[in-house]
N, C-alpha and C positions, 0 to 999 in steps of 0.2 A: 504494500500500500504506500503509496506517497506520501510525503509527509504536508502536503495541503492539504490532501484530504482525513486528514487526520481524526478531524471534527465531525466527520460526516457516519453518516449508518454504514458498518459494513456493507453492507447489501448492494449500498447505494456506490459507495468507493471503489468497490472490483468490478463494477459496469460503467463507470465516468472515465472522464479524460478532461484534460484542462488542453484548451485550445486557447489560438490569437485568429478570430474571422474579421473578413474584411478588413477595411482599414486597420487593425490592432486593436480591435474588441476582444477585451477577453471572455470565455465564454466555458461553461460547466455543460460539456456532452454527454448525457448516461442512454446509453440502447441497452432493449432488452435483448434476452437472451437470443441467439439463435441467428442463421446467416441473411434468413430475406430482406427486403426493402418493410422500412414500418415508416407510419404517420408518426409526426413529433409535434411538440410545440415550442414553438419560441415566445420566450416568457424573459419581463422586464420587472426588475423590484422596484421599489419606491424608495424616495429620498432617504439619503444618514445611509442607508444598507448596502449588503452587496447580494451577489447573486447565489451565495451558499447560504442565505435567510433561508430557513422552512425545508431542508432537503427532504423532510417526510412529503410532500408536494409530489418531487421528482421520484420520488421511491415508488409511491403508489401507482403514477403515471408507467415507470419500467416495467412494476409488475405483470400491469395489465395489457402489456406491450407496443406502448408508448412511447418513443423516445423524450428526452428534453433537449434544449438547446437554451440554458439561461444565461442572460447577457450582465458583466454591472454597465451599470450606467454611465456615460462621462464623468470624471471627475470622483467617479466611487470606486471602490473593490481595490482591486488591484491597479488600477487609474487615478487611484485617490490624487487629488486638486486641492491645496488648502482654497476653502472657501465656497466651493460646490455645491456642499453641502447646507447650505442657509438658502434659506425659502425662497428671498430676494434670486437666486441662480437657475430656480427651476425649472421658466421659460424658456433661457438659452443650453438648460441640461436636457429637455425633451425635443427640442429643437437637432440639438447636435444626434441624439438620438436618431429621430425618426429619419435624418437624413444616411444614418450607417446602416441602418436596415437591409437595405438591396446588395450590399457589400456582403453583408453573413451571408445571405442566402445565397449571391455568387459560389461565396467560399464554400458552402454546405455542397452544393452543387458537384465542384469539382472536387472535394478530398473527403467529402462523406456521401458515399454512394446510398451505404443502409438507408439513412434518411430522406425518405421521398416527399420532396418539396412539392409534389401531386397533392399529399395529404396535411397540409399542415395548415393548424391554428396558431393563434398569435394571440400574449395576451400580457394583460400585466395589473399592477396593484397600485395605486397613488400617480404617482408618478406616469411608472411603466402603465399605466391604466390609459392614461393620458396620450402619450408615443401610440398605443396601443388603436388607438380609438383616432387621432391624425392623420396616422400612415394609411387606413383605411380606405378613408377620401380618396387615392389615387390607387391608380392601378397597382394591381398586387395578386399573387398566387395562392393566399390564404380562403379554407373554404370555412371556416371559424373562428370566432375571438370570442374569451375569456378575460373580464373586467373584475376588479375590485376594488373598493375603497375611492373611487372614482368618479370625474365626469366631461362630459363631451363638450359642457359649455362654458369654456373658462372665463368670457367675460360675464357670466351671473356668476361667476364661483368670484373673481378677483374688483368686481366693480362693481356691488349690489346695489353701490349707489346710486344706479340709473335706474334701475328699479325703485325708486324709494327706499331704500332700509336705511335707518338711521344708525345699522352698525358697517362700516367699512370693512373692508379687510385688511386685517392688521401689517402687512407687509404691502408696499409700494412698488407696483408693476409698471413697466411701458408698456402702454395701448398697444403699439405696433407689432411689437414682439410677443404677446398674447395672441392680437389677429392673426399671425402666422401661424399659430401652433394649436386655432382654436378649430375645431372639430367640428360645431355648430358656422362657421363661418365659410366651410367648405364639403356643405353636406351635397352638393349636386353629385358630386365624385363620390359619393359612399356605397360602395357595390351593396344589394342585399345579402347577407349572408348569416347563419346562425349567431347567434348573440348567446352570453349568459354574463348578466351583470348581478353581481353581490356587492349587499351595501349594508352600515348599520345605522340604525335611521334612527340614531344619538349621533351620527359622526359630528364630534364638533371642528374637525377639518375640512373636509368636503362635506357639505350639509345635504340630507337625503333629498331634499325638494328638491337643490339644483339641477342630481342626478336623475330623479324621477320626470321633472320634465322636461328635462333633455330626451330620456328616453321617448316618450310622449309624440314630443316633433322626429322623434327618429323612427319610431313606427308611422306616421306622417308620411315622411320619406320611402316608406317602405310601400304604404298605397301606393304611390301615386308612378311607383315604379311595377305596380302590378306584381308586389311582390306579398306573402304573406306575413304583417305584423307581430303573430305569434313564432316566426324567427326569433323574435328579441325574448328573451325572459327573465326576469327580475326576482331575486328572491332576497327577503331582508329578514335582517333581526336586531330583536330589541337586547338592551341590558348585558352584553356581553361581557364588560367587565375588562373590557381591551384597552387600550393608552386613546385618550382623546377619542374612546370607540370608535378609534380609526384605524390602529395600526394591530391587524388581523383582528380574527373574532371570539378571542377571548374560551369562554365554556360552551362557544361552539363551533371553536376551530373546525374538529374533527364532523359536525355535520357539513361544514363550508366545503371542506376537502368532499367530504363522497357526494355533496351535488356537483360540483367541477367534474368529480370522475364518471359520475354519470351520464355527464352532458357530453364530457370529452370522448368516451365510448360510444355514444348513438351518434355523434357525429361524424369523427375519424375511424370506428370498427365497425360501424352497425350493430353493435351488439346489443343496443338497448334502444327502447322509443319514448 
Protein backbone atom coordinates (compact mmCIF):
# COMPACT_ATOMS: atom_id res chain seq x y z
CA UNK A 1 0.00 0.00 0.00
CA UNK A 2 1.23 3.45 -0.57
CA UNK A 3 1.93 5.49 1.93
CA UNK A 4 -0.83 8.34 0.71
CA UNK A 5 -3.03 6.00 0.92
CA UNK A 6 -2.42 5.23 4.17
CA UNK A 7 -5.64 6.82 5.50
CA UNK A 8 -7.86 5.29 3.30
CA UNK A 9 -10.01 1.72 3.67
CA UNK A 10 -8.08 -1.12 2.65
CA UNK A 11 -10.50 -2.11 0.28
CA UNK A 12 -10.43 1.06 -1.07
CA UNK A 13 -6.23 1.59 -1.29
CA UNK A 14 -5.58 -1.93 -3.25
CA UNK A 15 -8.00 -0.78 -6.01
CA UNK A 16 -6.84 3.31 -6.26
CA UNK A 17 -4.11 4.81 -7.93
CA UNK A 18 -3.05 8.54 -7.52
CA UNK A 19 -2.99 10.10 -10.98
CA UNK A 20 -1.93 13.84 -12.60
CA UNK A 21 -5.16 14.21 -15.46
CA UNK A 22 -5.14 16.97 -17.72
CA UNK A 23 -3.40 19.88 -17.15
CA UNK A 24 -1.86 18.50 -13.55
CA UNK A 25 -5.14 17.66 -11.69
CA UNK A 26 -4.45 15.57 -9.32
CA UNK A 27 -6.91 12.90 -9.00
CA UNK A 28 -7.96 9.52 -6.68
CA UNK A 29 -8.69 6.52 -9.58
CA UNK A 30 -10.27 3.35 -7.66
CA UNK A 31 -11.92 0.59 -10.50
CA UNK A 32 -13.60 -2.28 -9.46
CA UNK A 33 -12.52 -5.50 -9.68
CA UNK A 34 -12.06 -7.37 -12.91
CA UNK A 35 -10.78 -6.45 -16.75
CA UNK A 36 -13.88 -4.92 -18.66
CA UNK A 37 -14.77 -1.23 -19.60
CA UNK A 38 -17.08 0.15 -16.35
CA UNK A 39 -19.00 3.45 -15.85
CA UNK A 40 -17.24 5.98 -13.31
CA UNK A 41 -17.96 9.17 -11.81
CA UNK A 42 -16.09 12.08 -11.80
CA UNK A 43 -16.69 13.69 -8.55
CA UNK A 44 -15.55 17.22 -7.04
CA UNK A 45 -15.36 18.02 -3.03
CA UNK A 46 -16.19 21.27 -1.65
CA UNK A 47 -14.12 24.06 -0.27
CA UNK A 48 -11.18 23.73 2.84
CA UNK A 49 -11.14 19.75 1.55
CA UNK A 50 -9.53 17.53 -0.74
CA UNK A 51 -10.53 14.73 -2.76
CA UNK A 52 -9.73 11.71 -0.11
CA UNK A 53 -12.83 13.40 2.19
CA UNK A 54 -15.50 10.51 2.43
CA UNK A 55 -13.49 7.56 0.79
CA UNK A 56 -16.52 5.24 2.13
CA UNK A 57 -18.34 7.21 -1.06
CA UNK A 58 -15.75 5.66 -3.41
CA UNK A 59 -15.78 2.36 -1.66
CA UNK A 60 -19.25 1.73 -2.01
CA UNK A 61 -19.34 3.11 -5.61
CA UNK A 62 -16.15 0.18 -6.41
CA UNK A 63 -18.06 -2.24 -4.83
CA UNK A 64 -20.91 -2.12 -6.87
CA UNK A 65 -18.80 -1.71 -9.99
CA UNK A 66 -18.31 1.79 -10.28
CA UNK A 67 -15.25 3.35 -10.91
CA UNK A 68 -14.33 6.81 -9.24
CA UNK A 69 -12.24 9.55 -10.69
CA UNK A 70 -12.12 12.33 -7.74
CA UNK A 71 -10.54 15.59 -8.41
CA UNK A 72 -9.06 18.30 -5.42
CA UNK A 73 -9.96 21.24 -6.54
CA UNK A 74 -7.58 24.29 -7.57
CA UNK A 75 -5.75 25.41 -4.81
CA UNK A 76 -6.79 22.34 -2.43
CA UNK A 77 -5.24 18.70 -1.87
CA UNK A 78 -2.27 18.24 -3.05
CA UNK A 79 -2.53 21.81 -5.01
CA UNK A 80 -2.83 23.60 -1.94
CA UNK A 81 -2.74 27.62 -2.63
CA UNK A 82 -2.26 29.71 0.41
CA UNK A 83 -5.58 31.59 0.29
CA UNK A 84 -7.82 29.37 -1.94
CA UNK A 85 -9.39 28.38 0.52
CA UNK A 86 -11.46 31.59 1.97
CA UNK A 87 -14.91 31.92 0.57
CA UNK A 88 -13.80 35.20 -1.16
CA UNK A 89 -11.78 32.50 -3.90
CA UNK A 90 -14.42 30.31 -4.64
CA UNK A 91 -15.70 31.93 -7.92
CA UNK A 92 -12.39 31.88 -9.46
CA UNK A 93 -11.74 28.17 -7.80
CA UNK A 94 -14.82 26.69 -9.69
CA UNK A 95 -14.16 28.65 -12.47
CA UNK A 96 -10.57 27.29 -12.88
CA UNK A 97 -12.27 24.15 -12.32
CA UNK A 98 -14.91 23.79 -14.79
CA UNK A 99 -12.47 24.95 -17.21
CA UNK A 100 -10.00 21.58 -16.53
CA UNK A 101 -12.74 19.23 -16.99
CA UNK A 102 -12.37 18.23 -20.66
CA UNK A 103 -8.43 17.92 -19.85
CA UNK A 104 -9.20 14.72 -17.36
CA UNK A 105 -11.59 13.35 -19.53
CA UNK A 106 -8.96 13.64 -22.41
CA UNK A 107 -6.52 12.05 -20.15
CA UNK A 108 -9.19 9.23 -18.95
CA UNK A 109 -9.54 8.72 -22.45
CA UNK A 110 -6.08 7.96 -23.46
CA UNK A 111 -4.29 6.14 -20.27
CA UNK A 112 -7.47 4.70 -18.79
CA UNK A 113 -9.20 2.57 -21.11
CA UNK A 114 -11.30 0.47 -18.04
CA UNK A 115 -13.17 3.65 -17.72
CA UNK A 116 -15.67 4.31 -20.34
CA UNK A 117 -16.26 7.92 -20.65
CA UNK A 118 -19.64 6.21 -22.78
CA UNK A 119 -20.89 5.81 -19.19
CA UNK A 120 -20.04 8.47 -16.98
CA UNK A 121 -21.66 10.83 -14.21
CA UNK A 122 -20.33 14.00 -12.94
CA UNK A 123 -20.84 15.24 -9.76
CA UNK A 124 -19.89 17.13 -6.68
CA UNK A 125 -20.78 18.67 -3.01
CA UNK A 126 -20.46 22.68 -2.25
CA UNK A 127 -18.24 23.60 -4.37
CA UNK A 128 -17.74 20.76 -6.62
CA UNK A 129 -21.70 20.83 -6.76
CA UNK A 130 -21.29 24.13 -8.30
CA UNK A 131 -18.39 23.00 -11.21
CA UNK A 132 -20.76 20.38 -11.37
CA UNK A 133 -23.83 21.86 -12.28
CA UNK A 134 -21.79 24.96 -14.91
CA UNK A 135 -19.97 22.55 -16.92
CA UNK A 136 -23.29 21.11 -17.68
CA UNK A 137 -24.53 24.08 -19.65
CA UNK A 138 -22.07 23.03 -22.40
CA UNK A 139 -21.51 20.25 -24.32
CA UNK A 140 -20.37 17.25 -22.55
CA UNK A 141 -20.40 13.27 -22.41
CA UNK A 142 -21.90 12.85 -19.14
CA UNK A 143 -25.29 10.89 -19.16
CA UNK A 144 -25.80 11.90 -15.01
CA UNK A 145 -24.95 14.32 -12.34
CA UNK A 146 -24.99 13.84 -8.66
CA UNK A 147 -25.29 17.29 -6.57
CA UNK A 148 -24.99 18.09 -2.94
CA UNK A 149 -24.99 20.74 -0.45
CA UNK A 150 -25.45 22.92 -3.48
CA UNK A 151 -26.93 25.26 -6.01
CA UNK A 152 -27.38 26.20 -9.60
CA UNK A 153 -28.11 29.91 -8.80
CA UNK A 154 -25.30 31.63 -7.55
CA UNK A 155 -26.52 35.20 -7.93
CA UNK A 156 -29.77 34.37 -5.26
CA UNK A 157 -27.01 32.38 -3.38
CA UNK A 158 -24.27 35.40 -3.34
CA UNK A 159 -26.73 38.63 -3.89
CA UNK A 160 -30.01 38.15 -2.04
CA UNK A 161 -30.11 41.57 -2.07
CA UNK A 162 -31.83 41.96 -5.31
CA UNK A 163 -34.39 39.85 -4.06
CA UNK A 164 -35.19 41.93 -1.18
CA UNK A 165 -33.52 40.04 1.80
CA UNK A 166 -32.34 42.31 4.22
CA UNK A 167 -29.54 39.65 5.01
CA UNK A 168 -26.49 39.83 2.49
CA UNK A 169 -24.05 37.46 2.09
CA UNK A 170 -21.60 37.65 4.34
CA UNK A 171 -18.42 37.51 1.99
CA UNK A 172 -18.15 40.19 -1.05
CA UNK A 173 -18.23 38.77 -4.76
CA UNK A 174 -17.70 40.24 -8.23
CA UNK A 175 -20.86 40.30 -10.22
CA UNK A 176 -18.96 39.22 -13.35
CA UNK A 177 -17.18 36.60 -12.07
CA UNK A 178 -20.26 34.82 -10.50
CA UNK A 179 -22.18 35.48 -14.07
CA UNK A 180 -19.51 33.22 -15.59
CA UNK A 181 -19.71 30.44 -13.35
CA UNK A 182 -23.56 30.97 -12.74
CA UNK A 183 -25.40 27.89 -13.80
CA UNK A 184 -28.90 29.67 -13.84
CA UNK A 185 -27.34 32.33 -16.38
CA UNK A 186 -26.41 29.64 -18.97
CA UNK A 187 -29.26 27.38 -18.79
CA UNK A 188 -30.00 27.37 -22.73
CA UNK A 189 -26.98 24.91 -23.00
CA UNK A 190 -28.04 22.45 -20.03
CA UNK A 191 -28.55 19.04 -21.96
CA UNK A 192 -31.51 17.14 -20.19
CA UNK A 193 -30.02 14.40 -18.24
CA UNK A 194 -30.78 12.59 -14.82
CA UNK A 195 -30.28 14.63 -11.83
CA UNK A 196 -30.14 13.77 -8.05
CA UNK A 197 -29.71 16.68 -5.88
CA UNK A 198 -29.29 16.35 -1.86
CA UNK A 199 -29.69 19.11 0.34
CA UNK A 200 -30.20 19.84 4.15
CA UNK A 201 -32.90 22.21 4.23
CA UNK A 202 -31.17 24.00 7.67
CA UNK A 203 -28.13 24.54 5.39
CA UNK A 204 -27.12 27.74 6.78
CA UNK A 205 -24.47 27.81 3.71
CA UNK A 206 -26.33 27.29 0.61
CA UNK A 207 -29.88 27.93 1.90
CA UNK A 208 -32.45 25.03 0.65
CA UNK A 209 -34.93 27.60 -1.07
CA UNK A 210 -32.01 28.84 -3.37
CA UNK A 211 -31.41 25.24 -4.32
CA UNK A 212 -35.11 24.39 -4.56
CA UNK A 213 -35.87 26.99 -6.89
CA UNK A 214 -33.29 26.67 -8.92
CA UNK A 215 -34.35 23.39 -9.31
CA UNK A 216 -37.82 24.48 -10.04
CA UNK A 217 -36.64 26.61 -13.33
CA UNK A 218 -34.44 23.65 -14.20
CA UNK A 219 -37.32 21.38 -14.56
CA UNK A 220 -38.70 24.45 -16.49
CA UNK A 221 -35.93 23.87 -18.63
CA UNK A 222 -36.44 20.40 -18.99
CA UNK A 223 -40.27 21.12 -20.40
CA UNK A 224 -39.76 23.19 -22.69
CA UNK A 225 -36.85 20.91 -24.01
CA UNK A 226 -39.56 18.18 -24.22
CA UNK A 227 -37.65 16.42 -21.97
CA UNK A 228 -39.12 14.64 -18.62
CA UNK A 229 -38.92 16.93 -15.21
CA UNK A 230 -38.81 13.96 -13.16
CA UNK A 231 -35.14 13.50 -14.41
CA UNK A 232 -34.34 15.88 -11.66
CA UNK A 233 -34.96 14.48 -8.16
CA UNK A 234 -34.41 16.20 -4.95
CA UNK A 235 -34.26 14.59 -1.65
CA UNK A 236 -33.66 16.55 1.68
CA UNK A 237 -33.34 16.36 5.25
CA UNK A 238 -33.91 17.84 8.31
CA UNK A 239 -31.63 18.16 11.63
CA UNK A 240 -28.69 16.24 10.60
CA UNK A 241 -26.52 17.44 13.16
CA UNK A 242 -23.80 18.37 10.30
CA UNK A 243 -21.28 21.68 10.59
CA UNK A 244 -23.54 24.67 9.38
CA UNK A 245 -25.99 21.55 8.14
CA UNK A 246 -23.90 21.99 5.32
CA UNK A 247 -20.84 20.06 5.24
CA UNK A 248 -22.30 16.36 4.67
CA UNK A 249 -25.20 14.90 6.46
CA UNK A 250 -24.43 14.30 9.68
CA UNK A 251 -26.94 10.93 11.39
CA UNK A 252 -27.79 10.60 7.93
CA UNK A 253 -24.73 10.25 6.17
CA UNK A 254 -25.10 6.77 5.44
CA UNK A 255 -28.84 7.11 4.06
CA UNK A 256 -27.40 10.10 1.75
CA UNK A 257 -24.62 7.53 0.57
CA UNK A 258 -27.34 4.44 -0.55
CA UNK A 259 -29.71 7.10 -2.21
CA UNK A 260 -26.59 8.29 -4.48
CA UNK A 261 -25.81 4.53 -4.82
CA UNK A 262 -29.19 3.80 -5.86
CA UNK A 263 -29.42 6.43 -8.28
CA UNK A 264 -25.89 5.93 -9.48
CA UNK A 265 -26.95 2.09 -10.22
CA UNK A 266 -30.21 2.71 -12.20
CA UNK A 267 -28.50 5.07 -14.15
CA UNK A 268 -24.90 3.87 -15.09
CA UNK A 269 -25.83 -0.21 -14.41
CA UNK A 270 -29.42 -0.50 -14.84
CA UNK A 271 -29.77 -2.21 -12.13
CA UNK A 272 -32.37 -0.52 -10.22
CA UNK A 273 -35.46 1.95 -11.40
Amino acid sequence: MEPRFAQLPRALAERATHENLGDGVPALIATPEGDGPVPFVLWMHGRTVSKELDPGRYLRWVRTGIGAVALDLPGHGERFEPGAHSAEQTPGVVARMVGEIDGVLASIRERFPRLDTGRAAIGGMSAGGMATLRRLCDPHPFIAAAVEGTTGDLAALYFPEDAGSARPWPVPHDRAAVEAIDTSRHLAGFRPIPLLALHNEGDRMVPFQVQRAFLDRLRDHYRAKDADPDLIRLHTFSETGAPEEHAGFGRHANDAKNIQLAFLESVLLGERT
